[in-house]
C-alpha positions as CSV (number, residue, x, y, z in Angstrom):
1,X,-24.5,47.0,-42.4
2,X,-26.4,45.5,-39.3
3,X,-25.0,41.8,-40.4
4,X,-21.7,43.2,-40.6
5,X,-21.9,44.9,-37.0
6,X,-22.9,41.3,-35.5
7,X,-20.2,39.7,-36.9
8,X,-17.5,42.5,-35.7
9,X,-19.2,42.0,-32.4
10,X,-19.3,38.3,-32.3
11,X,-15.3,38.3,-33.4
12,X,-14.5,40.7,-30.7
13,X,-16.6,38.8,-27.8
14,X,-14.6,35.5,-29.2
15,X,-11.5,37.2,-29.2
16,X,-11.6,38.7,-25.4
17,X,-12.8,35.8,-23.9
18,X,-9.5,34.0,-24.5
19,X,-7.1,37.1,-24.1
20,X,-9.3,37.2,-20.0
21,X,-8.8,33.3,-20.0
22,X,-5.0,33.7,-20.7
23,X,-4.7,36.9,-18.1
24,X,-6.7,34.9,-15.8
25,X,-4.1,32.3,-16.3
26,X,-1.2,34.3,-16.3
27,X,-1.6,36.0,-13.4
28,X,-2.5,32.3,-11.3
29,X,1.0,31.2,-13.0
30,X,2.7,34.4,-11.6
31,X,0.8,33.9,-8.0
32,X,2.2,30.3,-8.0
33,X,5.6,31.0,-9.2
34,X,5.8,33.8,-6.4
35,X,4.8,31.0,-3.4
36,X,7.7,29.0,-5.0
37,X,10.2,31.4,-4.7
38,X,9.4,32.4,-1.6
39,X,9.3,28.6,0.2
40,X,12.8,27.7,-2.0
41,X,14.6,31.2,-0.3
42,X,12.9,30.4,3.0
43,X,14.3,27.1,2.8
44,X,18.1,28.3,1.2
45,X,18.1,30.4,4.3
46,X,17.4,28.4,7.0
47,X,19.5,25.5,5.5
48,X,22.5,28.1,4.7
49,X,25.3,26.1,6.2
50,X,29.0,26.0,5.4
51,X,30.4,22.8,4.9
52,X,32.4,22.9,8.8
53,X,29.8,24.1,10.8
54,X,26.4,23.8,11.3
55,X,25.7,27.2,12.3
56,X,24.1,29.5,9.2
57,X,26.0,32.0,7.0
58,X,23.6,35.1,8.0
59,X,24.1,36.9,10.9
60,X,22.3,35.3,14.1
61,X,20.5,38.1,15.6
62,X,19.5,39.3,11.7
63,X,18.0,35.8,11.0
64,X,16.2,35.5,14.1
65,X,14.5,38.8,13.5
66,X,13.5,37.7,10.4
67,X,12.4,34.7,11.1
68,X,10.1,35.8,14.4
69,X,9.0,38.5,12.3
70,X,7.2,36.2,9.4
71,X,6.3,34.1,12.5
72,X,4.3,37.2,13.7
73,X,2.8,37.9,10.2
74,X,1.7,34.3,9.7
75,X,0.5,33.7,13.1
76,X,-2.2,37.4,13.0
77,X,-2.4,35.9,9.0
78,X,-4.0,32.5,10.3
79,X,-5.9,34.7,13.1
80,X,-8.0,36.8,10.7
81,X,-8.2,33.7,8.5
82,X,-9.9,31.8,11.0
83,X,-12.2,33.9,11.8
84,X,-13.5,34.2,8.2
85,X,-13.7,30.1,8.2
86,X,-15.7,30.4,11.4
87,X,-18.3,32.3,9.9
88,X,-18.4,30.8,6.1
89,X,-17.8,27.2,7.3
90,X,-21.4,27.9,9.6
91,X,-23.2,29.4,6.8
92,X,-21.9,26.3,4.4
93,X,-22.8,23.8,6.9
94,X,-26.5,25.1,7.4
95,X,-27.0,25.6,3.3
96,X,-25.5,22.1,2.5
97,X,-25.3,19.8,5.6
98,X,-22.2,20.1,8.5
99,X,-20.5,17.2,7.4
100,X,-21.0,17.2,3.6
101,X,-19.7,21.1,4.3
102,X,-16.4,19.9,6.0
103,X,-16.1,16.9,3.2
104,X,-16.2,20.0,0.5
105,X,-14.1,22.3,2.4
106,X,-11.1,19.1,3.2
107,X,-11.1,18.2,-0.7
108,X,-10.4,22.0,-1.5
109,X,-7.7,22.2,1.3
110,X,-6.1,19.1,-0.5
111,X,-6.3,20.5,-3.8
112,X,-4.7,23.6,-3.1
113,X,-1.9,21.9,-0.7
114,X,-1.8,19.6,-3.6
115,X,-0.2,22.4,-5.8
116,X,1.3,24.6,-4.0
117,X,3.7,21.4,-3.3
118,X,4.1,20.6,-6.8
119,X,5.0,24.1,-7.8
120,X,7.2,25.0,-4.6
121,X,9.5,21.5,-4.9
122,X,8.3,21.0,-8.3
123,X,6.9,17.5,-7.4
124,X,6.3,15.5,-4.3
125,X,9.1,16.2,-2.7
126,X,9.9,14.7,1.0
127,X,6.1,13.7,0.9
128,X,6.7,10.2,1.2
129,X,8.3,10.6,4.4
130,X,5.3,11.6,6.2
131,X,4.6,7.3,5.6
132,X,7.6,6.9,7.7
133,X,7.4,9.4,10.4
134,X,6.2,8.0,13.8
135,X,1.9,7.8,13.6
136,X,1.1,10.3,16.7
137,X,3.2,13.0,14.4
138,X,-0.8,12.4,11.8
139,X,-2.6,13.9,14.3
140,X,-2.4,17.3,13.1
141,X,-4.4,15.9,9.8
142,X,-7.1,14.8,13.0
143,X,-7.2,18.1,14.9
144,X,-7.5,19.7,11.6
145,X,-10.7,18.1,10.7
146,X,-12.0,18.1,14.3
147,X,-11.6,22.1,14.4
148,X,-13.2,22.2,11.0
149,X,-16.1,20.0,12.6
150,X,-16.5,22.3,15.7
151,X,-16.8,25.4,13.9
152,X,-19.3,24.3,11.1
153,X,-21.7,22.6,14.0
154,X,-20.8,25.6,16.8
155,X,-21.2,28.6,15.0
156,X,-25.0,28.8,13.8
157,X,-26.1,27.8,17.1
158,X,-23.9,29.8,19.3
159,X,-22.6,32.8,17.3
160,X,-19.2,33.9,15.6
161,X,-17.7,35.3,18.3
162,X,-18.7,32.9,20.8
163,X,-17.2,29.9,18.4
164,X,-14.1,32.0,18.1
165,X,-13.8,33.1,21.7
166,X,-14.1,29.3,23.0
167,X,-11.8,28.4,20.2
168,X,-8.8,30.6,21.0
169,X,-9.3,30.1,24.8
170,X,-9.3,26.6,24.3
171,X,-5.8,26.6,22.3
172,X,-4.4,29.0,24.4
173,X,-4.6,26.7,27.3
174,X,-3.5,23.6,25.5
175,X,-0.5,25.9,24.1
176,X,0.3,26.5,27.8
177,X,0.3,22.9,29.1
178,X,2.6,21.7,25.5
179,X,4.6,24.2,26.1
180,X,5.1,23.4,30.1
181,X,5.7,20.1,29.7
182,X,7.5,19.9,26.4
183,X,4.6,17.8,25.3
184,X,5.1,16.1,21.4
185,X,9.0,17.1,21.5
186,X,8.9,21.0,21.8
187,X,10.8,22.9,24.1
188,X,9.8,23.2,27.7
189,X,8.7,26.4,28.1
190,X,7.3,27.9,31.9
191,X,3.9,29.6,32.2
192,X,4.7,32.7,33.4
193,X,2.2,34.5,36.1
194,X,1.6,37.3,33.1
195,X,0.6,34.5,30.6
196,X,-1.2,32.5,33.3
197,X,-3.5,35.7,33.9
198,X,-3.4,36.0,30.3
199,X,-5.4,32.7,29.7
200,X,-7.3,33.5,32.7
201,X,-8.5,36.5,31.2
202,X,-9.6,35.0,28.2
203,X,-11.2,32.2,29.3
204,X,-13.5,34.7,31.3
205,X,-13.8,36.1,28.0
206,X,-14.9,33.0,26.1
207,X,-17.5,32.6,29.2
208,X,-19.1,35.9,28.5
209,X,-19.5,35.9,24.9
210,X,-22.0,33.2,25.4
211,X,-23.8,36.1,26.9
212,X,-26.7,37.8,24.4
């Protein structure tokens, strides 16, 4: 009877293991399949145009609601997500070295970049143009991995919040002086005196959270 209990046990350990594999599986398929769907409707949608004019089908206003309203989402999205890299990327960099750390880290942003493209244009899609496109246009590749850098060297030895408060300061500024002078083809866009108090305000704010 014992024998007989081991082996029930042993087939039932053999079988679940694959039935978790597959749901495992399943539900990264059903994950990818959704980011799909979502960038092929984003793109129908903002490339909705009638064959005479090259304004879209959907109602202006609507559209532009829409569209500032995922800008929002993304924008506190990449907010909350950077603040978790600040602190894991300084813990990674002390365990395994910072630039081994950022190494690691780049390959896995690859990887994952790698197939959500594959599954959204279900293969390289316009990727090959980025080969053509002007050479200053690489630079975001560059300030990628120098922000990646900064925050794996700057946040054991000066804190989270510090690293973060310097950070956003620091963009908030540059945002300000792209968007002034229409720097790298973007609209011109004035620094209001609310938004120039604004950046004042945080940058007093970066200064003091070097304070302990």
């Amino acid at each position: 009877m014992r024998r007989l209990t081991h082996r029930r046990a042993d087939h039932l350990a053999v079988a679940e293991r694959p039935a978790r594999d597959a749901a495992a599986d399943l539900g990264m398929l059903g994950v990818l399949l959704r980011v799909r769907r979502l960038v092929v409707q984003y793109d129908h949608s903002d490339h909705a145009r009638t064959p005479f004019t090259s304004k879209s089908t959907e109602p202006n206003g609507a559209r532009e609601r829409g569209v500032s309203s995922a800008a929002v989402a993304l924008a506190v999205l990449a907010g909350l997500a950077g603040s978790v890299q600040v602190a894991v990327m300084g813990r990674f960099g002390d365990r395994i070295g910072v630039v081994e750390a950022l190494t690691f880290a780049t390959a896995i942003q690859l990887l994952l970049s790698l197939t959500i493209l594959l599954v959204a244009r279900s293969g390289v899609g316009g990727l090959g143009g980025a080969f053509r496109a002007p050479a200053w246009m690489w630079l975001g590749g560059v300030m990628g991995l120098t922000v990646v850098f900064a925050i794996t060297f700057a946040q054991p030895r000066i804190g989270a919040s510090a690293t973060i408060g310097i950070l956003i300061a620091g963009q908030l500024v540059m945002g300000a002086l792209i968007d002034k002078f229409g720097l790298f083809g973007v609209d011109p866009i004035a620094i209001s005196t609310p938004r120039a108090i604004g950046i004042v305000l945080l940058g007093i704010g970066a200064g003091l959270s070097l304070v302990r």
